[in-house]
Backbone bond lengths (Angstrom), bond angles and torsions (degrees), N, CA, C in turn:
res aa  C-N    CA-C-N  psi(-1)  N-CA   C-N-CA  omega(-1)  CA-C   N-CA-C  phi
1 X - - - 1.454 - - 1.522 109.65 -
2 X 1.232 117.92 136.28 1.942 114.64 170.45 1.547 73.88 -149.40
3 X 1.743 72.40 144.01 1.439 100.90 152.59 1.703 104.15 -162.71
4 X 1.068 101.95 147.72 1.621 115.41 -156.66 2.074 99.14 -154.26
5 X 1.592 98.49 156.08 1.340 115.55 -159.50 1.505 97.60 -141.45
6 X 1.719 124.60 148.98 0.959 134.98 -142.73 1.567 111.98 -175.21
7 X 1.503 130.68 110.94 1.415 137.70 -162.34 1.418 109.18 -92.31
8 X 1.240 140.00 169.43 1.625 130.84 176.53 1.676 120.34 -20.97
9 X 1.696 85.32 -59.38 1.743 93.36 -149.90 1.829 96.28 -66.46
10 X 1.180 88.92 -24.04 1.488 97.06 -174.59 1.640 128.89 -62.56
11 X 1.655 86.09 -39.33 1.503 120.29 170.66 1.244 90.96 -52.80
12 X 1.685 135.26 -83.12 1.175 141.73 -154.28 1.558 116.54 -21.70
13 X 1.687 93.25 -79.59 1.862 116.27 177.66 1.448 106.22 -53.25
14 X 0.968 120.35 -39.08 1.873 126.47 175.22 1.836 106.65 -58.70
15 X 1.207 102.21 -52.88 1.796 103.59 168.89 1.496 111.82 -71.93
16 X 1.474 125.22 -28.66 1.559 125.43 -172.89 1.402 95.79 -58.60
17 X 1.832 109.55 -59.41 1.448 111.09 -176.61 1.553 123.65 -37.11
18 X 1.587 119.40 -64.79 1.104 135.37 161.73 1.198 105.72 -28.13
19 X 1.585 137.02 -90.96 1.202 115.21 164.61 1.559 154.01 -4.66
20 X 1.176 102.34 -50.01 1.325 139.27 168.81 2.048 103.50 -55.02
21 X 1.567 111.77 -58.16 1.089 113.54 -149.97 1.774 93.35 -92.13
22 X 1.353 106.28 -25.34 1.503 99.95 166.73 1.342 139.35 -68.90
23 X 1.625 108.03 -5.83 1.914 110.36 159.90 1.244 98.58 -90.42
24 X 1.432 129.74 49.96 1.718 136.52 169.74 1.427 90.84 -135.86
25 X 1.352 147.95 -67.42 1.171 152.84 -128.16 1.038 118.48 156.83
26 X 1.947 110.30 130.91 1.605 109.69 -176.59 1.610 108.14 -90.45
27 X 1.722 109.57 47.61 1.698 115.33 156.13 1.252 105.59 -116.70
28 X 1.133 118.69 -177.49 1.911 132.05 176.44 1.443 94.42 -162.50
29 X 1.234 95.97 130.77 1.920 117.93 159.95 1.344 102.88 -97.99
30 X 1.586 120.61 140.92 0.924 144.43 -152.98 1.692 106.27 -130.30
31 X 1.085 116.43 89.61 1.800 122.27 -169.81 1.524 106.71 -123.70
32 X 1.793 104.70 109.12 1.430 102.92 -175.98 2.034 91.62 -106.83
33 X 1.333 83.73 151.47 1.726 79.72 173.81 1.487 80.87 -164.31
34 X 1.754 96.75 165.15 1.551 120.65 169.42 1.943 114.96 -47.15
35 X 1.557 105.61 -27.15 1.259 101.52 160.45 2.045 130.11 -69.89
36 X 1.267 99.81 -2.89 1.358 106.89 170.63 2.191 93.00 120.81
37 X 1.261 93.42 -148.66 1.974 105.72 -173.30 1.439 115.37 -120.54
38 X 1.350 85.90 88.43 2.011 105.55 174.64 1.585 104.76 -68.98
39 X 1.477 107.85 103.25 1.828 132.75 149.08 1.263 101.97 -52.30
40 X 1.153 143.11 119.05 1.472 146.11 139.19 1.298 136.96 -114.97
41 X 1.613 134.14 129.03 1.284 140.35 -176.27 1.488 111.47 -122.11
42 X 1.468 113.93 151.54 1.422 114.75 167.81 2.076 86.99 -161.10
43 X 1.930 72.59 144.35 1.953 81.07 178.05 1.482 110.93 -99.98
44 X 1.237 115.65 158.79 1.504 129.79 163.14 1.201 113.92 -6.87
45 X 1.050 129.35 -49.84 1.708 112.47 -161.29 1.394 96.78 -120.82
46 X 1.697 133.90 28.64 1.173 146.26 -172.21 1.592 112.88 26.64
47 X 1.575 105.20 64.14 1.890 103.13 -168.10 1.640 85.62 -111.11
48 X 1.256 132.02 -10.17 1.147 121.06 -165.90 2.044 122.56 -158.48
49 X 1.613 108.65 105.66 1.647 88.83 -165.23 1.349 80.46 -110.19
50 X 1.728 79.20 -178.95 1.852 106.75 176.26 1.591 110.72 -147.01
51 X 1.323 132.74 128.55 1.294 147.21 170.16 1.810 120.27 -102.29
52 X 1.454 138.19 103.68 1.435 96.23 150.30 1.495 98.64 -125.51
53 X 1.548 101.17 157.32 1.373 129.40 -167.40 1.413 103.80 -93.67
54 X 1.165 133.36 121.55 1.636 121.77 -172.38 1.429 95.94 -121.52
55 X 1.395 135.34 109.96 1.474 144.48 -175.58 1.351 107.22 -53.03
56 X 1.633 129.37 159.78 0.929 120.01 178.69 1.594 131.72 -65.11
57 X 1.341 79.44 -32.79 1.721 87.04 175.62 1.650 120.58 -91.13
58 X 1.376 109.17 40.03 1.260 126.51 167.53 1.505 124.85 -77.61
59 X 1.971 85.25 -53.17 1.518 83.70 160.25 1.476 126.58 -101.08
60 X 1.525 123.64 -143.70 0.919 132.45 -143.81 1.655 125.52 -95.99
61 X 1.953 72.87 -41.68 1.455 107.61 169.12 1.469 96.02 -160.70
62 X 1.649 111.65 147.66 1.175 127.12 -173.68 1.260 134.50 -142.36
63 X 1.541 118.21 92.77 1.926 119.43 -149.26 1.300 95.70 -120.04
64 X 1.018 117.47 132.26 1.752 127.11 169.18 1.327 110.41 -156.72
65 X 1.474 118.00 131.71 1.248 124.27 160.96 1.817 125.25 -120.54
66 X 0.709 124.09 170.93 1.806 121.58 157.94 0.917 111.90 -46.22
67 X 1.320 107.41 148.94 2.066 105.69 142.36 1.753 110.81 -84.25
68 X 1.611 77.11 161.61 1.376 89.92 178.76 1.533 114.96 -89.20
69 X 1.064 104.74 -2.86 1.760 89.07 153.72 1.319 142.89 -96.75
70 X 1.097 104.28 152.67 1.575 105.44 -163.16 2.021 116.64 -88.11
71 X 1.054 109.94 131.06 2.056 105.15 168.01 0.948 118.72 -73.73
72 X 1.283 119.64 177.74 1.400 134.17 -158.48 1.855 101.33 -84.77
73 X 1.726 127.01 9.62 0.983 126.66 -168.37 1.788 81.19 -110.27
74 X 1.306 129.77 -43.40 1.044 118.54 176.35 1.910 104.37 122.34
75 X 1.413 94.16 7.70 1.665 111.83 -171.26 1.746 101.39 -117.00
76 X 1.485 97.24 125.45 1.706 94.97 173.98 1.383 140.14 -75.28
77 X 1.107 94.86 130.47 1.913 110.55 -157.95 1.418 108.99 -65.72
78 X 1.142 100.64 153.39 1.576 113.06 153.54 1.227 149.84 -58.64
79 X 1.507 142.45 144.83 1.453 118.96 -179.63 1.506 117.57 -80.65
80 X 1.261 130.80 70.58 1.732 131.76 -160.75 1.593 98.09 -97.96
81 X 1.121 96.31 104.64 2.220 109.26 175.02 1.164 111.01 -117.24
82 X 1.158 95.69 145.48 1.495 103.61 -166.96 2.350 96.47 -113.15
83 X 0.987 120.65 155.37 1.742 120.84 166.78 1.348 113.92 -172.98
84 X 1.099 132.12 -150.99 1.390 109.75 -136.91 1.862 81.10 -144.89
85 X 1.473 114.73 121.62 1.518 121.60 -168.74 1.584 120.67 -46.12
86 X 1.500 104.54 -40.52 1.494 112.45 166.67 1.909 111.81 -62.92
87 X 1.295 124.97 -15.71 1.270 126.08 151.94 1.555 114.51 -51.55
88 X 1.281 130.65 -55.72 1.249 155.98 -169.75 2.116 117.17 -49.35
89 X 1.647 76.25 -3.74 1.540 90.11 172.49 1.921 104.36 61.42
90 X 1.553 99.08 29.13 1.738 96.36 -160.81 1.685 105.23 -42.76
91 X 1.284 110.71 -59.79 1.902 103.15 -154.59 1.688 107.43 -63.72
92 X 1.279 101.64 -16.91 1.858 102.05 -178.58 1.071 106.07 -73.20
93 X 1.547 124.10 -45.61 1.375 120.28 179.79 1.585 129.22 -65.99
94 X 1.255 97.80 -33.54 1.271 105.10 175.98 2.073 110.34 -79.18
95 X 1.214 86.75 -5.91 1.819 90.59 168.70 1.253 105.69 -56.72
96 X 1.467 116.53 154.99 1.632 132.28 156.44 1.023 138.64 -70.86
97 X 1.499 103.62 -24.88 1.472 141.41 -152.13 1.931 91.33 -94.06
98 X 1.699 121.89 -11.50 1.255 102.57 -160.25 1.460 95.64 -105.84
99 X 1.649 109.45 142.07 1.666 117.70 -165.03 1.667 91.64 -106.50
100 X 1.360 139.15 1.68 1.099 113.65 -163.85 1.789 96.70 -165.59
101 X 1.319 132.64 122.80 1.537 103.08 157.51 1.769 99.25 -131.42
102 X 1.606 100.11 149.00 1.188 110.18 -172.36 1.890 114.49 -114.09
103 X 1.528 125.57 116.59 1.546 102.66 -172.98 1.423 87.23 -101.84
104 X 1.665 108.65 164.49 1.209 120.59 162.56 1.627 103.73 -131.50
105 X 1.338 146.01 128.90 1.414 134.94 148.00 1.306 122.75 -123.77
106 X 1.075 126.31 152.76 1.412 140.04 -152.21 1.524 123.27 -162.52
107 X 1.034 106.08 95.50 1.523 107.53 -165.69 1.575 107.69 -61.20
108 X 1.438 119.61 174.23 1.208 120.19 169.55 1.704 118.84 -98.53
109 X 1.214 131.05 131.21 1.199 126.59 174.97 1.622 115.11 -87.91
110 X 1.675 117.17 8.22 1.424 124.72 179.78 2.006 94.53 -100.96
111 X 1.437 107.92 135.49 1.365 90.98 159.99 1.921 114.19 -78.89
112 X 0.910 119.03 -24.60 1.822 116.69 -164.80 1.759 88.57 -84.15
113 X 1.308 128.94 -31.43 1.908 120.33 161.08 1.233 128.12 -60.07
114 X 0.930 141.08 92.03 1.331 141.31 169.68 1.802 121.31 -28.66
115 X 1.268 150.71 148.56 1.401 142.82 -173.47 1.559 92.75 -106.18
116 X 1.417 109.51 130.34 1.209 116.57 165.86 1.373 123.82 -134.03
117 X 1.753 115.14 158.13 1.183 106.42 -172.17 1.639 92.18 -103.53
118 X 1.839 90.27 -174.10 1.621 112.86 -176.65 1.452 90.77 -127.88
119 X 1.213 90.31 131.84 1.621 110.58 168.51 1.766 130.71 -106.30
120 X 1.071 153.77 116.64 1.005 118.75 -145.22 1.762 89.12 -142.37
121 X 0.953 136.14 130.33 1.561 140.50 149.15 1.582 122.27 -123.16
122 X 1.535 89.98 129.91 1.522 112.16 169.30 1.206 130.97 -94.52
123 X 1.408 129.82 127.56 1.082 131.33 147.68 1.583 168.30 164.27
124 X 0.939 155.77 -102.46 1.403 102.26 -166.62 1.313 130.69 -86.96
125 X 0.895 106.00 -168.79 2.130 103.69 -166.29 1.255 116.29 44.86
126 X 1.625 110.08 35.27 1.651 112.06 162.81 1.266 110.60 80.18
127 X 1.472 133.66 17.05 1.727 126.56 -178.39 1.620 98.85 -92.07
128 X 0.667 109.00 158.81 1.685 125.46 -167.90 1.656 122.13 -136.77
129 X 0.978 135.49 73.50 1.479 126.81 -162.93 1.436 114.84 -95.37
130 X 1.285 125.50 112.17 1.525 111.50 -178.99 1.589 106.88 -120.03
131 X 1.460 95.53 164.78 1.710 92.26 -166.14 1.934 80.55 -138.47
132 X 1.275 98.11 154.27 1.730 123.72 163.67 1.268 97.27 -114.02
133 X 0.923 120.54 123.50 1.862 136.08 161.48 1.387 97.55 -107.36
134 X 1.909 138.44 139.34 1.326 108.67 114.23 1.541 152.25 -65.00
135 X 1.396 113.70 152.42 1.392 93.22 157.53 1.536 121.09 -128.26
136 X 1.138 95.65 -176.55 1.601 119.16 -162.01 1.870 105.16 -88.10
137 X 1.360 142.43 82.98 1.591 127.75 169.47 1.135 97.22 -59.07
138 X 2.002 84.86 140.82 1.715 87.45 179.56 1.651 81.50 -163.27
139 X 1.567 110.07 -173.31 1.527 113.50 -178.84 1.701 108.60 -99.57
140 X 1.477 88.99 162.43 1.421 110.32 -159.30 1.524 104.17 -68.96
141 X 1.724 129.93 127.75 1.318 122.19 168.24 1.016 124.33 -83.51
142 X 1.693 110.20 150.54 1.255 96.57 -172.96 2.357 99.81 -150.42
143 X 1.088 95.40 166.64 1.331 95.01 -175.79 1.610 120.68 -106.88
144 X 0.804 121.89 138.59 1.791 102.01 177.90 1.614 120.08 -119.65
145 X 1.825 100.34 95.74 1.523 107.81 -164.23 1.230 104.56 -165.06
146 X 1.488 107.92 132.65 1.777 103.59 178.69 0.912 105.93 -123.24
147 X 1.211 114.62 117.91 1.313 136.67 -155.28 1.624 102.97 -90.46
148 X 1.245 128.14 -22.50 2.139 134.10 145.07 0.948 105.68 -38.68
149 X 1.652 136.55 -32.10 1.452 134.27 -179.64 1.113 117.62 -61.46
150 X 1.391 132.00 -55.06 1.219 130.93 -179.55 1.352 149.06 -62.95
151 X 1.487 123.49 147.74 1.551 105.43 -148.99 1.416 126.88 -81.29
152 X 1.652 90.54 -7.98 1.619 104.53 173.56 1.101 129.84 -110.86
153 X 1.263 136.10 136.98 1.098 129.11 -159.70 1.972 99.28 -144.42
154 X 1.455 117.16 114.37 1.257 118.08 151.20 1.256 147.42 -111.28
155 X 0.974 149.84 131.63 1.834 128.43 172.95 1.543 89.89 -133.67
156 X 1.661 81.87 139.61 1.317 107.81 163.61 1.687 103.52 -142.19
157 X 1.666 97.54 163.73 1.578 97.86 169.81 1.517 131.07 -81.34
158 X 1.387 116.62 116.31 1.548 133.77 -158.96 1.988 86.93 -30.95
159 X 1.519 138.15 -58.52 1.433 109.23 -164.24 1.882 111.80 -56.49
160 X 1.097 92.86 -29.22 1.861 88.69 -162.87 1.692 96.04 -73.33
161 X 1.208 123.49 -5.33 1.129 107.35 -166.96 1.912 106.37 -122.15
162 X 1.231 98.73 -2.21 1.844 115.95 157.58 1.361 116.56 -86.67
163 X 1.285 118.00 -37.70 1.620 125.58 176.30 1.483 103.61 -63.52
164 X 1.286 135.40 -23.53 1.169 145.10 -172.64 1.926 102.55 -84.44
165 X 1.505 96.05 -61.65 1.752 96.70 -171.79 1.513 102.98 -70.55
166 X 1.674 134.96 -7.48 1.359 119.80 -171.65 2.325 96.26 -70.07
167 X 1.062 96.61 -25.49 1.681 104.84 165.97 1.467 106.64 -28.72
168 X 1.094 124.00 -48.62 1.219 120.72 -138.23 2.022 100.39 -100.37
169 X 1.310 125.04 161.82 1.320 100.73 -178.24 1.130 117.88 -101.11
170 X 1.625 122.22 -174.77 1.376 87.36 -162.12 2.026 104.51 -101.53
171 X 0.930 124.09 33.35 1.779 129.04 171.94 1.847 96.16 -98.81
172 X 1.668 117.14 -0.82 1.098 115.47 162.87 1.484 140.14 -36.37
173 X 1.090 122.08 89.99 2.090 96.69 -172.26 1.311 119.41 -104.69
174 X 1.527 114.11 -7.13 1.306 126.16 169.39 0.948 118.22 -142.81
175 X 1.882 112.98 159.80 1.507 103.08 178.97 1.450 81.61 -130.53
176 X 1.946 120.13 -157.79 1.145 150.56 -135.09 1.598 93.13 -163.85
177 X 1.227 113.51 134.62 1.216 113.72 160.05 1.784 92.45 -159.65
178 X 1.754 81.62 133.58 1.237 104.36 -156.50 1.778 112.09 -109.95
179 X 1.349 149.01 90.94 1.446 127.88 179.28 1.373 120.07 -117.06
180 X 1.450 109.39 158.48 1.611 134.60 137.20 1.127 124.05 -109.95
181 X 1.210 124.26 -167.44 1.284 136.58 -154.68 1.991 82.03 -95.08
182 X 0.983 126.33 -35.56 1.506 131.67 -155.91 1.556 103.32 -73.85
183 X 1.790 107.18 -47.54 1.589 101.71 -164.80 1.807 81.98 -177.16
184 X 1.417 102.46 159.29 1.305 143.38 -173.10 1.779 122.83 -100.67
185 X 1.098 139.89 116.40 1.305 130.87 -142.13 1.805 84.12 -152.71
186 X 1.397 103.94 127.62 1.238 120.03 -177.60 1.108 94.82 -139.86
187 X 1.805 134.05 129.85 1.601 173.00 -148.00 0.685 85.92 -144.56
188 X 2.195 83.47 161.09 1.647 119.07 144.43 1.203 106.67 -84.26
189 X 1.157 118.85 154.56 1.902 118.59 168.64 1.483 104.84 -123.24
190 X 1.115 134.57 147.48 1.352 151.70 -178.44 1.490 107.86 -156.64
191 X 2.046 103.94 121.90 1.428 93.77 176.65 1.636 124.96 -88.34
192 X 1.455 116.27 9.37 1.507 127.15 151.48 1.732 121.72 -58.87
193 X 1.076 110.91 148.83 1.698 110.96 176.88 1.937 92.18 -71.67
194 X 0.997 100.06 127.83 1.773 114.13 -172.14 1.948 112.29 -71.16
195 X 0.893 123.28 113.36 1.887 124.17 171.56 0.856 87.07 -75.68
196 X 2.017 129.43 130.48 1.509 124.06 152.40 1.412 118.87 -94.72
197 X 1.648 111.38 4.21 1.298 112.91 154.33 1.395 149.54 -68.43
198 X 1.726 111.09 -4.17 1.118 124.05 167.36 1.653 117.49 -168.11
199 X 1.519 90.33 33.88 1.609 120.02 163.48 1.381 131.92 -101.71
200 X 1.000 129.22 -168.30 1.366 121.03 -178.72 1.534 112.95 -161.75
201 X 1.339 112.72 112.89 1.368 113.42 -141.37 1.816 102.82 -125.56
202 X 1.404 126.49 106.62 1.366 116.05 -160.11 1.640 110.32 -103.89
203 X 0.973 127.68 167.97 1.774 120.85 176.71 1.565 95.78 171.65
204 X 1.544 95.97 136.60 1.603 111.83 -176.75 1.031 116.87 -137.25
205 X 1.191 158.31 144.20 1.464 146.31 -173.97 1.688 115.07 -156.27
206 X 1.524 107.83 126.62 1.291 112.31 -155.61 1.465 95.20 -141.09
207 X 1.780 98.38 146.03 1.686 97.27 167.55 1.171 132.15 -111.54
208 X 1.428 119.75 -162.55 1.237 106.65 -141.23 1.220 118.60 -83.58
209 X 1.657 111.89 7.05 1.816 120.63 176.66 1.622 106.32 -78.16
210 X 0.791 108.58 26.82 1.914 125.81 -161.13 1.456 89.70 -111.51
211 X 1.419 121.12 -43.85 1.494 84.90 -162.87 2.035 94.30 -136.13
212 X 1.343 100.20 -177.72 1.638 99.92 -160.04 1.435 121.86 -60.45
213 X 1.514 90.27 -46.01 1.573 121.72 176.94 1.694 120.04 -110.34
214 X 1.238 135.00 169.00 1.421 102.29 -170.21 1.749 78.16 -167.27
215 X 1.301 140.09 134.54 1.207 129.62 -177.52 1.764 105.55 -178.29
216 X 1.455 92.33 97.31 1.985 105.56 -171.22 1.473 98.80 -86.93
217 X 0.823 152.80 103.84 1.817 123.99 135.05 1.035 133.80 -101.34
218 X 1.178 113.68 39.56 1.574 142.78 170.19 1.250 127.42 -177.92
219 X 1.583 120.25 102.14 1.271 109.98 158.03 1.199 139.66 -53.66
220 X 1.638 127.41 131.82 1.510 135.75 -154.55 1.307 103.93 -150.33
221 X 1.615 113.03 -164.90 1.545 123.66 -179.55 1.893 79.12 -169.96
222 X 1.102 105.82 120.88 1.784 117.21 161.09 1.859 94.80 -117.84
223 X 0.912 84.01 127.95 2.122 97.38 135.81 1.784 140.44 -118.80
224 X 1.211 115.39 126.98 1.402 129.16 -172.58 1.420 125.83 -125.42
225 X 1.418 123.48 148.39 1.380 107.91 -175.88 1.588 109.30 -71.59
226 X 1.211 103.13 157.50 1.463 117.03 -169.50 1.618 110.63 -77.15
227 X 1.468 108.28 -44.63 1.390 122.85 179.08 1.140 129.59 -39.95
228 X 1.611 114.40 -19.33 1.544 120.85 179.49 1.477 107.11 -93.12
229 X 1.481 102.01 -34.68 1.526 111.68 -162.02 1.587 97.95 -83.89
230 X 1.659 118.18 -33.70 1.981 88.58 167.22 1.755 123.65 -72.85
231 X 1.164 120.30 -10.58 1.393 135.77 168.83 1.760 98.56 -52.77
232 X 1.319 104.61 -68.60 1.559 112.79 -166.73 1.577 97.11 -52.35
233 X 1.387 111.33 -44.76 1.448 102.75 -172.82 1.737 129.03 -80.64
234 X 1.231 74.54 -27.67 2.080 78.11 160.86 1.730 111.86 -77.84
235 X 1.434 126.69 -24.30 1.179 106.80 157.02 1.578 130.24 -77.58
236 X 1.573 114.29 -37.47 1.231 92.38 160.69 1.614 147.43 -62.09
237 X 1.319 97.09 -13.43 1.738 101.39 -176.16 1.554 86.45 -81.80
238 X 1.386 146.83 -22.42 1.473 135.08 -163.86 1.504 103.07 -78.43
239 X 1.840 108.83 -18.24 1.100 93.85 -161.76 1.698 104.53 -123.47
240 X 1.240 93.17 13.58 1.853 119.42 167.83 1.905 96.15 70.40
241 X 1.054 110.85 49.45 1.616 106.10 -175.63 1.578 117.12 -126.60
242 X 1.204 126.30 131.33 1.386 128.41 -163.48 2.092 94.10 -65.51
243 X 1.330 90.71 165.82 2.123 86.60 178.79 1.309 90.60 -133.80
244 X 1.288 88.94 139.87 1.857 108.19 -173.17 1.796 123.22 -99.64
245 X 1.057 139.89 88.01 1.109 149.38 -172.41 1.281 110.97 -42.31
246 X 1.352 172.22 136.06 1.500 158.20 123.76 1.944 112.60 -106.40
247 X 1.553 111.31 115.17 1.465 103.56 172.44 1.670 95.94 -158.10
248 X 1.189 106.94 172.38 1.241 125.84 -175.90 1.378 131.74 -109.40
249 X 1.671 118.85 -91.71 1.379 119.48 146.87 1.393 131.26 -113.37
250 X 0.977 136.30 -178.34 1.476 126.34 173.09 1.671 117.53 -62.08
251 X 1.653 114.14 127.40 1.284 92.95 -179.60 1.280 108.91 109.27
252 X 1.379 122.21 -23.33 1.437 129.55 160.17 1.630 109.93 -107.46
253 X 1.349 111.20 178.22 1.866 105.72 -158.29 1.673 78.51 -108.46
254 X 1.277 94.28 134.70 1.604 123.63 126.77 1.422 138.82 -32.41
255 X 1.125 116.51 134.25 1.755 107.28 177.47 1.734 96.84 -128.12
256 X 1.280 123.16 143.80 1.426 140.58 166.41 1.725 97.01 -121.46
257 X 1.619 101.64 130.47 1.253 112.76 175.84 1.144 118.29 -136.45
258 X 1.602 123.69 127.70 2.096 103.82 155.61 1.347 103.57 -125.35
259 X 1.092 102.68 147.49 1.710 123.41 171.58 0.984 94.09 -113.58
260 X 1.661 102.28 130.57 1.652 123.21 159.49 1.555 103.69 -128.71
261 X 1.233 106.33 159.00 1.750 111.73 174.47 1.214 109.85 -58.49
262 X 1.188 159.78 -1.27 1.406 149.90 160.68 1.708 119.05 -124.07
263 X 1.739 118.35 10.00 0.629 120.31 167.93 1.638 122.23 -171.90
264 X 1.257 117.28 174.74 1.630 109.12 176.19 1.262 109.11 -154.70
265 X 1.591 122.44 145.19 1.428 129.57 -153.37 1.682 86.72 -158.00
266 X 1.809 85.43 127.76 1.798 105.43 -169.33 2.057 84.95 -142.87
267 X 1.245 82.24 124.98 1.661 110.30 159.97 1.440 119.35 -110.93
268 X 1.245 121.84 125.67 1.346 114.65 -175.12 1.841 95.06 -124.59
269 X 1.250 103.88 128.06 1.374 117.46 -178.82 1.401 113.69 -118.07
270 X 2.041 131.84 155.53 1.018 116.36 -157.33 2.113 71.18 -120.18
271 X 1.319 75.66 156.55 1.471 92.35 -169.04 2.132 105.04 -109.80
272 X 1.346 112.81 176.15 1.771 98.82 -157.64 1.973 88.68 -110.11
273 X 1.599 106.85 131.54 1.340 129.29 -155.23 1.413 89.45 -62.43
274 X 1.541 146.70 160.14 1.723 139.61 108.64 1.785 105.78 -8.42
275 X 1.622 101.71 136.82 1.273 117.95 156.92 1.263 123.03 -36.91
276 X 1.558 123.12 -41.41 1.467 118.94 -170.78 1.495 109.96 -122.81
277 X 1.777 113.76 46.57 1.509 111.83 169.18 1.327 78.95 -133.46
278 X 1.315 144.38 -6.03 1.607 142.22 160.48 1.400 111.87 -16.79
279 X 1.319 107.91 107.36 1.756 104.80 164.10 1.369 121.18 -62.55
280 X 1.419 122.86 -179.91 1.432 117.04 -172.21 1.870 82.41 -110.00
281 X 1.554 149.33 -24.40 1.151 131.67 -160.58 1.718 108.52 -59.11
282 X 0.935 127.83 144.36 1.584 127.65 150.64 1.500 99.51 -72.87
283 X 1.351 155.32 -58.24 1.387 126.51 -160.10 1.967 104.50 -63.81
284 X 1.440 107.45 10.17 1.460 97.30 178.73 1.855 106.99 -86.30
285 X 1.307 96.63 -28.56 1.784 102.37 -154.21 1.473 90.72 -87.53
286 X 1.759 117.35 103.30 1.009 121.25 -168.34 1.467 107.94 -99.90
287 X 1.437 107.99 -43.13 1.576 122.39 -172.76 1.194 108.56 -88.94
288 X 1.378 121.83 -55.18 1.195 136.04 -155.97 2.012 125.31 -148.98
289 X 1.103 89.48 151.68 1.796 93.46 -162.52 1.561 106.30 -77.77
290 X 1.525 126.87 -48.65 1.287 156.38 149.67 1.358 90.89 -14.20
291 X 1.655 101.10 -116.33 1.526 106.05 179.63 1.585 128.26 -94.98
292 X 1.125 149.40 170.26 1.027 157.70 -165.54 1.750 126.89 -110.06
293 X 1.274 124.07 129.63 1.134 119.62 -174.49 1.767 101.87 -111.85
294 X 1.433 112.66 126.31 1.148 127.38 -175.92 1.330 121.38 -68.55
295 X 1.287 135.64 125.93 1.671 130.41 -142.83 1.579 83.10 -106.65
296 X 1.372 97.31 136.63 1.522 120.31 159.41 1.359 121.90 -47.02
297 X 1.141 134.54 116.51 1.429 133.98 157.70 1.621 120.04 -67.77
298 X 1.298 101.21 110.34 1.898 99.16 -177.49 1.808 87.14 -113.42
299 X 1.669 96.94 158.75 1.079 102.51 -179.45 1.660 91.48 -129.25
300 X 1.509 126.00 175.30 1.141 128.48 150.19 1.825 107.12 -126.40
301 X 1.788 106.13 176.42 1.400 107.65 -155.70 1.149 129.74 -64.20
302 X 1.829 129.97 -26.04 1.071 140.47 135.32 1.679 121.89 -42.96
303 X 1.119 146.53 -29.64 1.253 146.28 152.60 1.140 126.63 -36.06
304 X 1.500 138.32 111.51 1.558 135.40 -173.31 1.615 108.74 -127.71
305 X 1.439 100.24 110.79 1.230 125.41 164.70 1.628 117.42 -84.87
């Protein structure tokens, strides 16, 4: 059971997130634990997830217990639901106008009943809007990547690093980001041979007094879709927090991170392989025929790696 409570401002960053997790997928996993209420997304061809962790004392009020049923380990489970983001009451929440939001969920102990949550928004001049969604129990997602591993490490603050992607146009779906130890170079990428006669071709390159933290140990060139990474960045500027880059070489995933004091939100994106580490599978070639984007490995809690 959780149920948890939440005032405007709170509302806001709580809808930014949502936002955020919907240029991943129009689902959300729903993971309450003693660590606070894990948001989670992953898309179709698992090239790209999203997590944020909202501490307990984020919100207002914060109740969660187990279920009372037991798994097949003999240890009592969690309430992990999965529903569908337009359930999530997204555009209300992300309203200004809302002074109060209230969740309730409650699984069902009937299998032929469905478990549904309560949705609740307040606000002002006494209007009250509540919604019943079901949802779906299901197991907890999860990603398998440590993102401390990797040799690069950047942060910069989400505006200096939007003023940069407004460059780009917007039929954009990927960019290039290019480093050394010297300076940072962010492109358009296109896997066609490019006409600059009636193309449009962007590239910026900045050093390393640009951003907070700055840490090469390997020069590279990754490309990623862009679509996740302006999500990450419209939530971090909502939530005034620098976003932290971590990747390696091409072909391995990416991590986007922000830490804030009441919460933390990690996107892990799969980035597009070299021509000649190309697998031969077709369920690999998710994005693109050219090169290849390396599919995320998710595990759930019964799964042993």
């Amino acid at each position: 059971m959780l149920k948890c409570g939440m005032n405007g401002s709170q509302v806001k960053v709580f809808g930014k997130a949502v936002q955020a997790l919907s240029r991943i997928s129009d689902e959300l996993w729903l993971d309450p634990s003693e660590k606070g209420l894990a948001l989670r997304s992953v898309n179709s061809c698992r090239s790209a997830y999203g997590c944020v962790l909202f501490s307990p004392v984020f919100f207002q009020h914060y109740q969660w217990s187990t279920s009372a049923e037991m798994n097949d380990n003999d240890t009592i489970s969690n309430l992990n639901c999965k529903l569908g983001i337009k359930g999530c009451c997204e555009d209300e929440v992300r309203s200004m106008s809302a002074l109060w939001y209230l969740l309730n969920f409650i699984p069902s102990a009937s299998i032929t009943r469905p478990s549904k949550s309560n949705w609740k928004i307040f606000f002002r001049r006494g209007i009250k809007r509540t919604h019943n969604v079901c949802f779906q129990e299901s197991q907890p997602l999860q990603v398998i990547f440590e993102k401390n591993t990797c040799s690069n490490t950047l942060m910069i603050q989400p505006r200096v690093l939007a003023e940069a992607i407004v460059l780009f146009t917007s039929n954009q779906e990927e960019m290039t980001l290019a480093v050394t130890p010297r300076n940072v170079c962010i492109k358009s990428y296109s896997e066609e041979s490019m006409d600059l006669t009636n193309s449009v071709y962007s590239e910026m390159c900045v050093g390393p007094d640009e951003f907070d933290f700055f840490q090469i140990g390997v020069d590279t060139e990754i490309t990623f879709c862009l679509k996740e990474l302006k999500g990450m960045l419209t939530f971090s500027e909502a939530i005034r927090a620098p976003i932290s880059i971590h990747f390696d070489i091409p072909g391995k995933p990416m991590a986007l991170s922000v830490d804030g004091m009441l919460l933390e939100a990690n996107f892990v994106l799969a980035t597009l392989a070299d021509e000649p580490s190309r697998e031969s599978s077709p369920q690999s070639l998710c994005l693109s025929q050219k090169r290849e984007r390396k599919q995320l490995r998710s595990k759930t809690e019964d799964e042993k790696f």
